[in-house]
MILO-848660 format. One record per atom (N, C-alpha, C): residue in one letter; residue number from 1; atom name; x, y negated, z negated. Coordinates in steps of 0.001 Angstrom, whole numbers, m for minus. Layout:
+------+-----+------+---------+---------+---------+
| code | pos | site |      xx |      yy |      zz |
+------+-----+------+---------+---------+---------+
|    a | NUM |   CA |       X |       Y |       Z |
...
+------+-----+------+---------+---------+---------+
***
This chain:
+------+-----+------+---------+---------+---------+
| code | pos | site |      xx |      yy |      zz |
+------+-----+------+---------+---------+---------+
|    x |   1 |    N |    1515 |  m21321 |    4768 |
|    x |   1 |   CA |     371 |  m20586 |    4234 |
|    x |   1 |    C |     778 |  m19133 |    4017 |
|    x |   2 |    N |     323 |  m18279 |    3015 |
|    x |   2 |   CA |     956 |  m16994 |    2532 |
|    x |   2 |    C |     m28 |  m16066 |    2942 |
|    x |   3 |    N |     238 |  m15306 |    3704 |
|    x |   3 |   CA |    m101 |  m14331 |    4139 |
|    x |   3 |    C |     679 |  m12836 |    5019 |
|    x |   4 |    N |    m424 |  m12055 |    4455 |
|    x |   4 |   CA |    m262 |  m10752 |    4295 |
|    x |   4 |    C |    m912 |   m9704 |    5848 |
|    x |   5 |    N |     125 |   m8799 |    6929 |
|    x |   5 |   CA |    m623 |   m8532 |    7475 |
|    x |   5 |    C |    m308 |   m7262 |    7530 |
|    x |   6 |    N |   m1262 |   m5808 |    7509 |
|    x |   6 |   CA |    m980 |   m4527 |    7144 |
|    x |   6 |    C |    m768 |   m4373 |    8775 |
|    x |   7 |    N |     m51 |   m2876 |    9403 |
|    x |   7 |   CA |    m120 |   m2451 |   10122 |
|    x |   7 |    C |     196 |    m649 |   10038 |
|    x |   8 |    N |    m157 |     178 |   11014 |
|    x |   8 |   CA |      65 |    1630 |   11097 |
|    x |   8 |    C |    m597 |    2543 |   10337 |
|    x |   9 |    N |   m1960 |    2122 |   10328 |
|    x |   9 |   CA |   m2757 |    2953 |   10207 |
|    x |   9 |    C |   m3405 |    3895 |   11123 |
|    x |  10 |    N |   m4203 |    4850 |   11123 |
|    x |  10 |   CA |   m4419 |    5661 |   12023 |
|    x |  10 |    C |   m4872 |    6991 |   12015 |
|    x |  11 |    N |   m5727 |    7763 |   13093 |
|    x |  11 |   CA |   m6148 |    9261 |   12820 |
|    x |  11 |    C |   m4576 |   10036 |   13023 |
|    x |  12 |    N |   m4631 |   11161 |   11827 |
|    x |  12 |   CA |   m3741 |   11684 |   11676 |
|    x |  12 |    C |   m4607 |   13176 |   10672 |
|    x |  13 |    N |   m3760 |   14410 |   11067 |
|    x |  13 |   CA |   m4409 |   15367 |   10961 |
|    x |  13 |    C |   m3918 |   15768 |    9391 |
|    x |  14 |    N |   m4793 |   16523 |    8659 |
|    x |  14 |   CA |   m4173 |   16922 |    7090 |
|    x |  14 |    C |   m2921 |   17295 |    7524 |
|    x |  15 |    N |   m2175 |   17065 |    6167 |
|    x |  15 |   CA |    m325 |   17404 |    6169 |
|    x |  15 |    C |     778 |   17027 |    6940 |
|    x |  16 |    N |    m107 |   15812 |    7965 |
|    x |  16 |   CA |     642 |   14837 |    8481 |
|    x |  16 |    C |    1026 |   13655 |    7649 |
|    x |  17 |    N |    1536 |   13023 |    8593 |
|    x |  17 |   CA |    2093 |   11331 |    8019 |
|    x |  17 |    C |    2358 |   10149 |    8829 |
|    x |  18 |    N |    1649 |    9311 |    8068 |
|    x |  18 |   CA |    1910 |    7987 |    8333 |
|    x |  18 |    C |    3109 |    6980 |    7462 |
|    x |  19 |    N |    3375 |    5745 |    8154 |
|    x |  19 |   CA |    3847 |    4912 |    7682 |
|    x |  19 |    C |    3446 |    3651 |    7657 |
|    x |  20 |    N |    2466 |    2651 |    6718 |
|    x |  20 |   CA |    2127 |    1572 |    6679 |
|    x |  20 |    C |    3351 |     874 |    6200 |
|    x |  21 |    N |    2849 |    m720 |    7099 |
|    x |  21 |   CA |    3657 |   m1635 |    6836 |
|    x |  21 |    C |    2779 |   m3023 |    6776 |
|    x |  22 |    N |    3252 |   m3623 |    5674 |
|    x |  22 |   CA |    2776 |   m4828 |    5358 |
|    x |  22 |    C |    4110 |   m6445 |    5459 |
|    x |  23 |    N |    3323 |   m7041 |    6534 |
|    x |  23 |   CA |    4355 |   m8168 |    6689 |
|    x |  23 |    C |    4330 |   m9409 |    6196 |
|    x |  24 |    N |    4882 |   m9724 |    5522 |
|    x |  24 |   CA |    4898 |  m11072 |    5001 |
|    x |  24 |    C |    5523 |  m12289 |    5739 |
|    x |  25 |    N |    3931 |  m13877 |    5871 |
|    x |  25 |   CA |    4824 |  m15213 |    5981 |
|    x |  25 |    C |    4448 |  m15650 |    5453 |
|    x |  26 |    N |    5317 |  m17010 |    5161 |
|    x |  26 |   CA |    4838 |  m18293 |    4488 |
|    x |  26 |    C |    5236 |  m18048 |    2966 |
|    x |  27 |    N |    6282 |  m17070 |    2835 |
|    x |  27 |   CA |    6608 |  m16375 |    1706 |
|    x |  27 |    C |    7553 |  m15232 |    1075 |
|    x |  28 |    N |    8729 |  m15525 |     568 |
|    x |  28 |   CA |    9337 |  m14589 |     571 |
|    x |  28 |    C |    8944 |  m13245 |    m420 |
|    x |  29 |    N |    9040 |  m12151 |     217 |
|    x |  29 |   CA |    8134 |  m10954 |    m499 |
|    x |  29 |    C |    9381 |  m10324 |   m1646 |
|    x |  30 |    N |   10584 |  m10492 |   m1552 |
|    x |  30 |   CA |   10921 |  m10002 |   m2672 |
|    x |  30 |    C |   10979 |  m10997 |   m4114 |
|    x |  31 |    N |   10481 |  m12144 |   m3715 |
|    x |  31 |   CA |   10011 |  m12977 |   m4989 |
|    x |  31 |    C |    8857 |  m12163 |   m5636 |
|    x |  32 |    N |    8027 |  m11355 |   m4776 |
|    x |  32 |   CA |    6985 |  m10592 |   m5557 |
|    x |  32 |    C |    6798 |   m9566 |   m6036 |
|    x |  33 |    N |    5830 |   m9133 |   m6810 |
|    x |  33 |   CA |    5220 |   m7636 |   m6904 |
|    x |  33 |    C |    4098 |   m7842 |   m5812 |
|    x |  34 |    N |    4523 |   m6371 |   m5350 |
|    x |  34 |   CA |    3273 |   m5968 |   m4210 |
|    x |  34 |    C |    2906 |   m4996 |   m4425 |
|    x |  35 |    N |    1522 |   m4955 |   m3837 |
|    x |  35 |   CA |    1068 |   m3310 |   m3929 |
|    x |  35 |    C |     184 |   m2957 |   m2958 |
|    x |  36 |    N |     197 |   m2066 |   m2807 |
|    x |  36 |   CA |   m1009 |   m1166 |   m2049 |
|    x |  36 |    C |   m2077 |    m767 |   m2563 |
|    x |  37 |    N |   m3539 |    m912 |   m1664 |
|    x |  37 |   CA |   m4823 |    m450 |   m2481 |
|    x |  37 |    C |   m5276 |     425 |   m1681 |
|    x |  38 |    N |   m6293 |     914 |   m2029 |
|    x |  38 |   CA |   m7404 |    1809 |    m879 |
|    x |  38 |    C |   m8888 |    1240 |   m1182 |
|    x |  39 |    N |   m9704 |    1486 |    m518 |
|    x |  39 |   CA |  m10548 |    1730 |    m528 |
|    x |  39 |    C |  m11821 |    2595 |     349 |
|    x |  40 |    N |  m12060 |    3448 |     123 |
|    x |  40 |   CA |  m12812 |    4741 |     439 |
|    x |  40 |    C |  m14184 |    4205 |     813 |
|    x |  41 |    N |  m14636 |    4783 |    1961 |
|    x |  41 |   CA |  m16347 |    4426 |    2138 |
|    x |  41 |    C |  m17359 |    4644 |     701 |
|    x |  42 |    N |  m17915 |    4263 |     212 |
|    x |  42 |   CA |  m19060 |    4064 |   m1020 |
|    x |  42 |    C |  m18506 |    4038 |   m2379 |
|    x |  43 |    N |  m17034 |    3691 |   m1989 |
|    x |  43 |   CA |  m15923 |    4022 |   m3243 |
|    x |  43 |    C |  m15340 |    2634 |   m3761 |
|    x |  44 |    N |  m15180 |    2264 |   m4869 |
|    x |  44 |   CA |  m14469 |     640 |   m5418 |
|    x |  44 |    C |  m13012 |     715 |   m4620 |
|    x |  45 |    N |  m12147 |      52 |   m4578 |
|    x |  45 |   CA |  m11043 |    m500 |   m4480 |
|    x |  45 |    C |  m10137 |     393 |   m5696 |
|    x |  46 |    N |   m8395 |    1026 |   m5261 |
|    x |  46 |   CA |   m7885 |    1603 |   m6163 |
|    x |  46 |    C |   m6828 |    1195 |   m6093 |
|    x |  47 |    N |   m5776 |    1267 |   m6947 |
|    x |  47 |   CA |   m4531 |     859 |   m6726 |
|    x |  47 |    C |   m3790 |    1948 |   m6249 |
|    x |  48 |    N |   m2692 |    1939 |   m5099 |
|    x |  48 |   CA |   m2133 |    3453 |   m4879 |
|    x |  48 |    C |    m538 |    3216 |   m5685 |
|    x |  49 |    N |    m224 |    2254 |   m4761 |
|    x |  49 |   CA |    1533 |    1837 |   m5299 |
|    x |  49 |    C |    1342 |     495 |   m5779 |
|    x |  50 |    N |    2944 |     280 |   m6732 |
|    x |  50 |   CA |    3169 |   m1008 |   m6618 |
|    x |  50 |    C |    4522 |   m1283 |   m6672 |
|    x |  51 |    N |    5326 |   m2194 |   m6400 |
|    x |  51 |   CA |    6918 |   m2611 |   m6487 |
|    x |  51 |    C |    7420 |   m3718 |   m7048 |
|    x |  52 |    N |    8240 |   m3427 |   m7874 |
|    x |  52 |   CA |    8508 |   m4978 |   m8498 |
|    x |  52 |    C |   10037 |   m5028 |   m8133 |
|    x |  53 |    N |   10575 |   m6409 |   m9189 |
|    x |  53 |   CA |   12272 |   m6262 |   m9077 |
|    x |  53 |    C |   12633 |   m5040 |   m9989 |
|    x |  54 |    N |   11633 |   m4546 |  m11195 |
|    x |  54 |   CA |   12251 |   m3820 |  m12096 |
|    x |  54 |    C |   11989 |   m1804 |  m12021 |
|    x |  55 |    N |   10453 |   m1957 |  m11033 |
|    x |  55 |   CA |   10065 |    m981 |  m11271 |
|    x |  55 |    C |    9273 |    m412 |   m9617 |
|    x |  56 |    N |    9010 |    1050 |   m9300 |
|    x |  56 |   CA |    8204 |    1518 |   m8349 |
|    x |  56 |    C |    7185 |    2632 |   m9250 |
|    x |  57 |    N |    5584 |    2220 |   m8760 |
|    x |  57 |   CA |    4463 |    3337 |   m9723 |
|    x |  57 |    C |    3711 |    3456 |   m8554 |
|    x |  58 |    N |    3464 |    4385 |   m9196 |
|    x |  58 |   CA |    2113 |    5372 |   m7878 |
|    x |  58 |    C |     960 |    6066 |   m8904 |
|    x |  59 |    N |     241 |    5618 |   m8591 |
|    x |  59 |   CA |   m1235 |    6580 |   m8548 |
|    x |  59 |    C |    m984 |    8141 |   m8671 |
|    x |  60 |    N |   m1271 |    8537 |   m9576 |
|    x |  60 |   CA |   m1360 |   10442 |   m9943 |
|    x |  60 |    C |   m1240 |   10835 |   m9178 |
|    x |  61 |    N |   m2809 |   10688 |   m8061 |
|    x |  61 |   CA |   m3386 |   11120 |   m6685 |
|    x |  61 |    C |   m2585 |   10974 |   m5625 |
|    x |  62 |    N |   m1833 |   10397 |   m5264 |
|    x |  62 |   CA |    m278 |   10234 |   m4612 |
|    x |  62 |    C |    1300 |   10546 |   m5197 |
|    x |  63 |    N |    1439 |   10562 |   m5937 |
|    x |  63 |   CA |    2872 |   11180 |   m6755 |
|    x |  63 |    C |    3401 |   12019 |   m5984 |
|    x |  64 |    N |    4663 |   11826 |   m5022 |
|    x |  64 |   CA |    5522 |   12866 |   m4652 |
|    x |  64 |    C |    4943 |   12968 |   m3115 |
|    x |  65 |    N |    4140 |   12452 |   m2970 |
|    x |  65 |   CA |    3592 |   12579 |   m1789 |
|    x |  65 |    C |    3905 |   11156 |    m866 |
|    x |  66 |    N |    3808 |   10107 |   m1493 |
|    x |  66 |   CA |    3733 |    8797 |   m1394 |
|    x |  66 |    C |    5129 |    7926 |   m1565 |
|    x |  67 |    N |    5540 |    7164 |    m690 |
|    x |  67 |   CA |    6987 |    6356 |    m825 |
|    x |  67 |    C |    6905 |    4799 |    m661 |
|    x |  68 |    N |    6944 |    3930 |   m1359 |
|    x |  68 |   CA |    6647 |    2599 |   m1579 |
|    x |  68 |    C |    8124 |    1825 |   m1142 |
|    x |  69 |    N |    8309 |     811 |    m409 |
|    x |  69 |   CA |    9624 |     551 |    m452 |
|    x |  69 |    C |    9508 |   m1031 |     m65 |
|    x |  70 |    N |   10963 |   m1517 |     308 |
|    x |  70 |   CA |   10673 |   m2919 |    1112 |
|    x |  70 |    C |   12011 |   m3219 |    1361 |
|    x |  71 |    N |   12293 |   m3707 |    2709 |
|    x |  71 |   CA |   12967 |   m4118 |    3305 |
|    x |  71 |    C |   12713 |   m5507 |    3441 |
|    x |  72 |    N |   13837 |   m6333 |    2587 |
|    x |  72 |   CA |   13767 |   m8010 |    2472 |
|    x |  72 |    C |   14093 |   m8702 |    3599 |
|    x |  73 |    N |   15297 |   m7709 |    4475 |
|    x |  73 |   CA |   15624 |   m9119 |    5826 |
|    x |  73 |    C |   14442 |   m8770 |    6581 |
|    x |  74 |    N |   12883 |   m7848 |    6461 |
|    x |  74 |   CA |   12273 |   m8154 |    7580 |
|    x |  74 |    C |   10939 |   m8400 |    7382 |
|    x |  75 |    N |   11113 |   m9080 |    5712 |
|    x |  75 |   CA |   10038 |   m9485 |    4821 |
|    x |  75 |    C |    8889 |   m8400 |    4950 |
|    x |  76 |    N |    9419 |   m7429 |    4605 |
|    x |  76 |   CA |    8036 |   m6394 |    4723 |
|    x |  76 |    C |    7835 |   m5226 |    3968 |
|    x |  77 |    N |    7056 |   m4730 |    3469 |
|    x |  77 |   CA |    6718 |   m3340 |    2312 |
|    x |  77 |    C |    5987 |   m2635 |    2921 |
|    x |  78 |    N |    6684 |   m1346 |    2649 |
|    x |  78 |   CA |    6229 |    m131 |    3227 |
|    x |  78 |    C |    5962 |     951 |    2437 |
|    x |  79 |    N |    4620 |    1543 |    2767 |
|    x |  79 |   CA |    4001 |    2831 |    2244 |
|    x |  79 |    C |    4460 |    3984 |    3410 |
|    x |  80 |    N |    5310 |    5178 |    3156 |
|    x |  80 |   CA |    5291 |    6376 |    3812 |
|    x |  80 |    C |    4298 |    7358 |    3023 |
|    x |  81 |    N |    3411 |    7714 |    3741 |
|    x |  81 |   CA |    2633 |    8739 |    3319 |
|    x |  81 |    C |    2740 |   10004 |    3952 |
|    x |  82 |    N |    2946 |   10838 |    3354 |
|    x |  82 |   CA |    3268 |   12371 |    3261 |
|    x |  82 |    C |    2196 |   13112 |    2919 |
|    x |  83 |    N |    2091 |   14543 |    3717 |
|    x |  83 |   CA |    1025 |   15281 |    3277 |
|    x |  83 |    C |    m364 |   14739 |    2580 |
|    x |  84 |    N |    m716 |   14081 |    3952 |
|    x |  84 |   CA |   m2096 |   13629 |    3872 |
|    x |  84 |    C |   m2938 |   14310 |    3604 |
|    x |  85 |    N |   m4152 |   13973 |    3352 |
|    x |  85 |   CA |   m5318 |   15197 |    2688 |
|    x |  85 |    C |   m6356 |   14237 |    3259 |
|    x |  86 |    N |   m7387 |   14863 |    3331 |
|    x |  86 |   CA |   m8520 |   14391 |    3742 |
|    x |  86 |    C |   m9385 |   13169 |    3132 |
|    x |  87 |    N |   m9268 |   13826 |    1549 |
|    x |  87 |   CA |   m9367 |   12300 |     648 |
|    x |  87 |    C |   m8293 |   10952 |     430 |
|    x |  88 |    N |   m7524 |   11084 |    1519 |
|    x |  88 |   CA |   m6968 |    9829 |    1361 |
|    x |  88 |    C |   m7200 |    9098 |    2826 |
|    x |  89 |    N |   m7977 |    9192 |    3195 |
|    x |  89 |   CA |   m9131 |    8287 |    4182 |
|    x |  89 |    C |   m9591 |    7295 |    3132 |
|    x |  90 |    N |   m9225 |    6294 |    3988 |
|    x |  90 |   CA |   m9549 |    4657 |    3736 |
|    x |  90 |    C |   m9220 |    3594 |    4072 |
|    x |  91 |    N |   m9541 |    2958 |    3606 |
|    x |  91 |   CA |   m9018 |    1495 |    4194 |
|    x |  91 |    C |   m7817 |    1050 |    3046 |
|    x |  92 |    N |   m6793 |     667 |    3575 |
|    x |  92 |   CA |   m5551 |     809 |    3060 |
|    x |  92 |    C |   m5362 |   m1212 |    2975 |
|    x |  93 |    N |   m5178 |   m1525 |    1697 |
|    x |  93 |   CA |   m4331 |   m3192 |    1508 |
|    x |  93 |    C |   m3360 |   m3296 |     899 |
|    x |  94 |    N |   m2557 |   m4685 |    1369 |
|    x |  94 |   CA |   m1488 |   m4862 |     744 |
|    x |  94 |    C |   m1793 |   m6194 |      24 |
|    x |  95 |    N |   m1696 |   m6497 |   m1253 |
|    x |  95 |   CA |   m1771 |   m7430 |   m2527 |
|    x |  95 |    C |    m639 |   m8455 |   m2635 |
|    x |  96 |    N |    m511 |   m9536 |   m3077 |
|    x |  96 |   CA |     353 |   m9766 |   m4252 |
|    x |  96 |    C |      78 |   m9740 |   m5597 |
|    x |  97 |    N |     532 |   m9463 |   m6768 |
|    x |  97 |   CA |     515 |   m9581 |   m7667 |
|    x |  97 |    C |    1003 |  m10002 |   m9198 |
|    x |  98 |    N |     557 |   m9938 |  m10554 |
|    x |  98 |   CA |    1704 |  m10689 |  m11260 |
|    x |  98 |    C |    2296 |   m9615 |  m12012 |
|    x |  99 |    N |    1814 |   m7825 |  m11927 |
|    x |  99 |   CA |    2371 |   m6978 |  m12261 |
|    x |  99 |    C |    1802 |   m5767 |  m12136 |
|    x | 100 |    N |    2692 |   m4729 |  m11639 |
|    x | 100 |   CA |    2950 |   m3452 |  m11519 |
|    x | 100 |    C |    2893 |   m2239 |  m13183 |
|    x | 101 |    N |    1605 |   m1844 |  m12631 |
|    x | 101 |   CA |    1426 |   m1096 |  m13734 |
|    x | 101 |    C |    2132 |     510 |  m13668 |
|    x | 102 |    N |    1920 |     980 |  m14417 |
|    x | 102 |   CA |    2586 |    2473 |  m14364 |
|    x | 102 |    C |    1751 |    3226 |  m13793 |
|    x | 103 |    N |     515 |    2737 |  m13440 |
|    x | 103 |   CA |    m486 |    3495 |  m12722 |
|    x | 103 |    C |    m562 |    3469 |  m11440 |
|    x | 104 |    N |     577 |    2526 |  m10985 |
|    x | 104 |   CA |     491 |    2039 |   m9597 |
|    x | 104 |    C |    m192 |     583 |   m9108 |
|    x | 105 |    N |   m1501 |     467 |   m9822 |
|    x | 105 |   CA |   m2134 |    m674 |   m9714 |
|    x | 105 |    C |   m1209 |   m1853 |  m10579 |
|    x | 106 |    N |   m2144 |   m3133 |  m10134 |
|    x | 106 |   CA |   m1199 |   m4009 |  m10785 |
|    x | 106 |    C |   m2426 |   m5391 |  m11028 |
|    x | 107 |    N |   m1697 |   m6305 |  m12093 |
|    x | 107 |   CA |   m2722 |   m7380 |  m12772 |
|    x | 107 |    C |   m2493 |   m8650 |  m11993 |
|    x | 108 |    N |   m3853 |   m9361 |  m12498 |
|    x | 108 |   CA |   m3563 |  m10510 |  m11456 |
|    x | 108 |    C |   m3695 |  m10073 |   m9982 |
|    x | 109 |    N |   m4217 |   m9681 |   m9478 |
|    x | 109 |   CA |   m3753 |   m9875 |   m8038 |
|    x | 109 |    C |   m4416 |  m10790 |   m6882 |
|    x | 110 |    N |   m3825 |  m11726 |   m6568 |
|    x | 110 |   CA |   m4147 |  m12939 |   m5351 |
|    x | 110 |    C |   m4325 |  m12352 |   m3862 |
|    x | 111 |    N |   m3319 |  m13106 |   m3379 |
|    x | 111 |   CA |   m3474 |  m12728 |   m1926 |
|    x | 111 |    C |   m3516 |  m11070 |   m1747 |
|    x | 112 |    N |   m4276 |  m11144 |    m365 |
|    x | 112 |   CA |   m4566 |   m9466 |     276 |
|    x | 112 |    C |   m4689 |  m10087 |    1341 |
|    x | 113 |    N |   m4519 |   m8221 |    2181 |
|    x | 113 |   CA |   m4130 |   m8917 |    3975 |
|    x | 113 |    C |   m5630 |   m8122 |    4116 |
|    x | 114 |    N |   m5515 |   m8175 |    5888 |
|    x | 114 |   CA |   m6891 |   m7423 |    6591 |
|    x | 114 |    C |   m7661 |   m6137 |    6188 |
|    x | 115 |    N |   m5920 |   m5449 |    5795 |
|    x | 115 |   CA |   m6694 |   m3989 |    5382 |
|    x | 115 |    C |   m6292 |   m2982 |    7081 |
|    x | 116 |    N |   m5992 |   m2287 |    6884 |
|    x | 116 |   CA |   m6286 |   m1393 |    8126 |
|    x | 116 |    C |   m6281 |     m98 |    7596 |
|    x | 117 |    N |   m7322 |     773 |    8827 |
|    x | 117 |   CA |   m7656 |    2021 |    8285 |
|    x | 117 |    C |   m6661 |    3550 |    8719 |
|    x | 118 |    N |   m6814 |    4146 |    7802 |
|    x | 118 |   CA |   m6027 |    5728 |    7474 |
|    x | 118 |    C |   m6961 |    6861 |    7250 |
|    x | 119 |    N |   m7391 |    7497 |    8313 |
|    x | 119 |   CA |   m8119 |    8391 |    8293 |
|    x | 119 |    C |   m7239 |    9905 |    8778 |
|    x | 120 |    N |   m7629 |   10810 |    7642 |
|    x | 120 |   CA |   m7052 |   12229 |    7904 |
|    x | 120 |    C |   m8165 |   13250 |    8262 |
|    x | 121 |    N |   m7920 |   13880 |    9345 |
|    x | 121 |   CA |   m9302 |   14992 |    9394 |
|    x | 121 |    C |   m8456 |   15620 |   10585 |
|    x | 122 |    N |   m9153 |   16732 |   10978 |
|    x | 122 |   CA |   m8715 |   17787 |   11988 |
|    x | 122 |    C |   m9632 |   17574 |   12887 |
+------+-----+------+---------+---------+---------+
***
């Protein structure tokens, strides 16, 4: 069965950083595109990153700030987030998908894990 489970989210103060990690079983993750979403209290669902075999995109609102990666022997994709800001409080997912847009978001997307939350404040 394919599934997705986020971890390392957490209170963390502006201009700090975290590192989410999303683990994959029942599935090898560099067969995929993955991505990362958010979603914000009273806010839709956004795409932040995504990774393919060909390409890595990020969201405007993260650019330069944000590091998408994946390590295959430990089936897992990782978001480093840098210089947090207050608006990037949310609830943070990891996707599969059938493609990685230049916007970061991506089409098609199936499976998603629990979600865990990333809150920045002082």
């Amino acid at each position: 069965q394919l599934q997705l489970v986020e971890s390392g989210g957490g209170l963390v103060q502006p201009g700090g950083s975290l590192r989410l990690s999303c683990a994959a079983s029942g599935f090898t993750l560099e067969d995929y595109t993955i991505g990362w979403f958010r979603q914000a209290p009273g806010k839709g669902r956004e795409g932040v990153s995504c990774i393919s075999s060909r390409s890595t995109n990020y969201a405007a609102s993260v650019k330069g700030r944000f590091t998408i990666s994946r390590d295959n022997a430990k089936n897992t994709v990782y978001l480093e987030m840098n210089s947090l800001k207050p608006e990037d409080t949310a609830v943070y997912y990891c996707a599969t998908g059938r493609y990685c847009y230049d916007s970061g978001s991506m089409f098609a997307v199936s499976s998603w894990g629990q979600g865990t939350q990333v809150t920045v404040s002082s």
